[in-house]
TORVEX-508593 format. One record per residue (C-alpha): x, y, z; residue in three letters. Coordinates in steps of 0.1 Angstrom, whole numbers, plus 2048, in hexadecimal, padded with zeros to 3 digits. Example, Ala and Ser with C-alpha at 12.3 -4.5 7.8 and 13.67 -1.06 7.14 Angstrom:
! residues 2
+------+-------+-----+--------+
! east ! north !  up ! residu !
+------+-------+-----+--------+
!  87B !   7D3 ! 84E !    ALA !
!  889 !   7F5 ! 847 !    SER !
+------+-------+-----+--------+
This chain:
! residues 173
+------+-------+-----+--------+
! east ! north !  up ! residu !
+------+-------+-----+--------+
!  704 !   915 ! 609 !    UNK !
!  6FF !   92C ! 62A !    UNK !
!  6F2 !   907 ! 63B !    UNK !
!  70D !   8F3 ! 62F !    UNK !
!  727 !   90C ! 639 !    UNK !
!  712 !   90A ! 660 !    UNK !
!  718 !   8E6 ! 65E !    UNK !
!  73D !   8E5 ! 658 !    UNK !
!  741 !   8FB ! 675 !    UNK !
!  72D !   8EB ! 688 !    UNK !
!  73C !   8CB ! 681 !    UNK !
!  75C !   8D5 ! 688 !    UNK !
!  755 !   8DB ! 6A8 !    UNK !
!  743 !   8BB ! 6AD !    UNK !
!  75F !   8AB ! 6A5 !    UNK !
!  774 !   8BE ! 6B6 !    UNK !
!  760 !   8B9 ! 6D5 !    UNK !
!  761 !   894 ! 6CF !    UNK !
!  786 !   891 ! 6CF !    UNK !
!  78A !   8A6 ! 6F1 !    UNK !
!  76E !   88D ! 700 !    UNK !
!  780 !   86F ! 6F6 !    UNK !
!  7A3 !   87E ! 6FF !    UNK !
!  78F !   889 ! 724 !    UNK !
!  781 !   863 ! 72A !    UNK !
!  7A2 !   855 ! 721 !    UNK !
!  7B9 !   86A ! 739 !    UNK !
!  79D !   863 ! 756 !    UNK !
!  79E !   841 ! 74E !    UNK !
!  7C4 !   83F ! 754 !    UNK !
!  7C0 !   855 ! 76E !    UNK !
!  7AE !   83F ! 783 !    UNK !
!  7C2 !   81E ! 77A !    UNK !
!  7B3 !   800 ! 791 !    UNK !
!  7C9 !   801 ! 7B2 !    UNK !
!  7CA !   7D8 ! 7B0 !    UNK !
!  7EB !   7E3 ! 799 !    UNK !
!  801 !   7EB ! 7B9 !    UNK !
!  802 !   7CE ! 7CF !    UNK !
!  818 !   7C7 ! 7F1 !    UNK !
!  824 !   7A2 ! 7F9 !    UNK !
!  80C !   790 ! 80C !    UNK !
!  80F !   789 ! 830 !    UNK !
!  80F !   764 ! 827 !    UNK !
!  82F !   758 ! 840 !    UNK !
!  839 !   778 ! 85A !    UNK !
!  855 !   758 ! 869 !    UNK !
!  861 !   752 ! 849 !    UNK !
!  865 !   77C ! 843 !    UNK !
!  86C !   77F ! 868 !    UNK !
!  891 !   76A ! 860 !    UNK !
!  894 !   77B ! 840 !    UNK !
!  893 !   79E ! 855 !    UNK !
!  8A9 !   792 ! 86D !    UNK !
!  8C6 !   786 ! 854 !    UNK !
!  8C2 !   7A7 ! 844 !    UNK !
!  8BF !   7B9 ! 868 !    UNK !
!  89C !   7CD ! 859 !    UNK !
!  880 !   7CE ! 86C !    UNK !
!  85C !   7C3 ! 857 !    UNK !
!  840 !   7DB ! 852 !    UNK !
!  820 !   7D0 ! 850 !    UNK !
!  801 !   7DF ! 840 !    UNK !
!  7DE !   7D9 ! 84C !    UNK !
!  7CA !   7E0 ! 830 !    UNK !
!  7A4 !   7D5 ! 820 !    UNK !
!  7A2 !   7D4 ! 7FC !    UNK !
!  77E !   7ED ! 7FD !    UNK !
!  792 !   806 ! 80D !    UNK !
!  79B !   821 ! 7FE !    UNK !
!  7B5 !   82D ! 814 !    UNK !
!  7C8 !   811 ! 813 !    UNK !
!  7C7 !   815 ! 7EF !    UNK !
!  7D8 !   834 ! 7F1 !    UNK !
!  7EF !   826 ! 809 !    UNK !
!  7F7 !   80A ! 7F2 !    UNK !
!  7FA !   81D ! 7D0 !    UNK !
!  808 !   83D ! 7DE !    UNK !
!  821 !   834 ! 7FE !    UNK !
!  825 !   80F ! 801 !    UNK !
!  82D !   801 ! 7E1 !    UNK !
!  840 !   81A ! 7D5 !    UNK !
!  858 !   814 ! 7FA !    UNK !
!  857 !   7F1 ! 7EF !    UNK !
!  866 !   7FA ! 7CE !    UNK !
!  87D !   816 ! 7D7 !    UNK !
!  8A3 !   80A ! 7DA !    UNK !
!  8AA !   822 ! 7F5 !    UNK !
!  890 !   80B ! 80C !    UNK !
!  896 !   7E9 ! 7FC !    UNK !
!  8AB !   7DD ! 80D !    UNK !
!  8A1 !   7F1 ! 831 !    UNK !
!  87B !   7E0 ! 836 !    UNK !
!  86A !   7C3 ! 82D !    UNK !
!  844 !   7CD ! 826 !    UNK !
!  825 !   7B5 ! 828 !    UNK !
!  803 !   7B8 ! 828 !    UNK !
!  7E5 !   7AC ! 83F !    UNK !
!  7C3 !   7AB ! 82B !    UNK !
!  7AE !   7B0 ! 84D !    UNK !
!  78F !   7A7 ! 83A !    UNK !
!  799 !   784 ! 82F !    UNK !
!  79E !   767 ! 83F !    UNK !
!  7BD !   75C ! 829 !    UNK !
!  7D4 !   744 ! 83B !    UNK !
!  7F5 !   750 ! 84A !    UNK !
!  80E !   748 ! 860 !    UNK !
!  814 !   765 ! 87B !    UNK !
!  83F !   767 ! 88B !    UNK !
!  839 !   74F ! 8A4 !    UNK !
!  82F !   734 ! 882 !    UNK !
!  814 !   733 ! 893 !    UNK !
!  7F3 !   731 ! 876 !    UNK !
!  7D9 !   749 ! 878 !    UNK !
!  7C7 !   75F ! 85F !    UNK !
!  7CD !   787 ! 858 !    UNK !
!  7AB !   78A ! 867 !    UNK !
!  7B5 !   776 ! 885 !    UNK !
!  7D3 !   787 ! 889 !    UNK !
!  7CB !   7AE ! 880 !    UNK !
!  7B3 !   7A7 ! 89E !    UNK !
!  7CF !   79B ! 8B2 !    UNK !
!  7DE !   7B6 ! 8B1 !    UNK !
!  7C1 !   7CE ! 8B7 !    UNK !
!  7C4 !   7DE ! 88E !    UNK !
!  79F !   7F2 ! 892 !    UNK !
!  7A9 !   807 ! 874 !    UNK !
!  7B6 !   803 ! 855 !    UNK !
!  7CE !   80E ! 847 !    UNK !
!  7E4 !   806 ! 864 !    UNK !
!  806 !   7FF ! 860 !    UNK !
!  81C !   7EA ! 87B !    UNK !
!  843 !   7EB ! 87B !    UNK !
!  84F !   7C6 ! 88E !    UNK !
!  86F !   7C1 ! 894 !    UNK !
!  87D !   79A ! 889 !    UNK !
!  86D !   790 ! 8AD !    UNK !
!  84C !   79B ! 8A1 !    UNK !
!  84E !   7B6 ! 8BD !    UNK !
!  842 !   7D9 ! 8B3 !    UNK !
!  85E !   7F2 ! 8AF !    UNK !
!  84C !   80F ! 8AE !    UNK !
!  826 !   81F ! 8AC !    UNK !
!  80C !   813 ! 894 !    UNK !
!  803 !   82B ! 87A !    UNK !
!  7E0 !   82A ! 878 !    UNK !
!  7C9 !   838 ! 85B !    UNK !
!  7D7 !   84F ! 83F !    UNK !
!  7E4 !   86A ! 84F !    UNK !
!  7EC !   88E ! 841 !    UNK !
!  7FF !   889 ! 81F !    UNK !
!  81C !   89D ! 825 !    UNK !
!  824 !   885 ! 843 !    UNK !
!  81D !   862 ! 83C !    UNK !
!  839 !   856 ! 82A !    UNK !
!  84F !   868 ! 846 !    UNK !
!  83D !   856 ! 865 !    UNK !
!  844 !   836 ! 851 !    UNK !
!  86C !   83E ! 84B !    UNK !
!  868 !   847 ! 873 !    UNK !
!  857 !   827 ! 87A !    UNK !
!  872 !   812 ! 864 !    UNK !
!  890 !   826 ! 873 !    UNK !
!  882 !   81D ! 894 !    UNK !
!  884 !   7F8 ! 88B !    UNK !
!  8A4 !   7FB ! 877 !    UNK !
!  8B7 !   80A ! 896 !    UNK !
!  8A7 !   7F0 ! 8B1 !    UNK !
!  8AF !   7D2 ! 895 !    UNK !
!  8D8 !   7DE ! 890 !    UNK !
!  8D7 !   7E4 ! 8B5 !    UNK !
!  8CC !   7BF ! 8B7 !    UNK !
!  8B7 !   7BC ! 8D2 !    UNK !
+------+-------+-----+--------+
């Protein structure tokens, strides 16, 4: 009786112990949800985006980003996407993104065709994340932000770097 009344309690706690382990590897499991889910429009046409950006007098952000980085995953999940998606912004930026790691065709704002390797490298990108703000010339309206800078700024340096482009495109130079 004594040994049977040790197992219950001892099984209780197995199980016990068995639900909090499964609860544990589900909630990390969602926690770390692959970052493939937040995606930015590809880079494919910057002419084509270049005279959508200037009917709508926005200027177009673009992200240099490799899919092994990390950072830029942040960048993409945390800042980028959810810009892309926010109403407030919509309608202010057009944002596109340069795989620097892949040779995928594209055509840059002269029509010209290159490949986002080609044309990071153009335009010196070193580091990624790196994120460029053009205006509907394909002339740079402001400083690149380059790598993932300190969290409580980055999303402010990029309103900055879009302001910058939204002013010199209603200004239309």
């Amino acid at each position: 009786m004594i040994i049977l009344n040790i197992f219950k309690r001892c099984g209780y706690r197995i199980v016990t112990c068995a639900v909090f382990a499964t609860a544990s590897a589900a909630t990390l499991a969602t926690a770390f949800v692959p970052v493939a889910a937040a995606q930015l429009l590809p880079a494919d046409d910057l002419a084509q985006a270049a005279a959508t950006a200037k009917a709508r007098r926005t200027p177009v952000l673009i992200a240099f980003m490799e899919q092994s980085c990390p950072y830029c995953a942040i960048a993409r999940r945390d800042y980028l996407t959810p810009l892309q998606t926010d109403p407030k912004w919509q309608n202010r930026v057009l944002i596109r993104e340069v795989e620097v790691d892949r040779n995928t065709t594209m055509r840059d704002f002269t029509g010209a065709k290159t490949t986002h390797r080609a044309y990071a490298r153009s335009l010196g990108v070193k580091t990624v994340p790196t994120l460029i703000v053009f205006d509907a010339n394909g002339e740079r309206v402001a400083p690149p932000i380059t790598g993932l800078l300190a969290d409580d700024f980055y999303r402010l340096y990029m309103e900055q770097a879009i302001e910058a482009g939204l002013t010199r495109m209603r200004r239309g130079r």
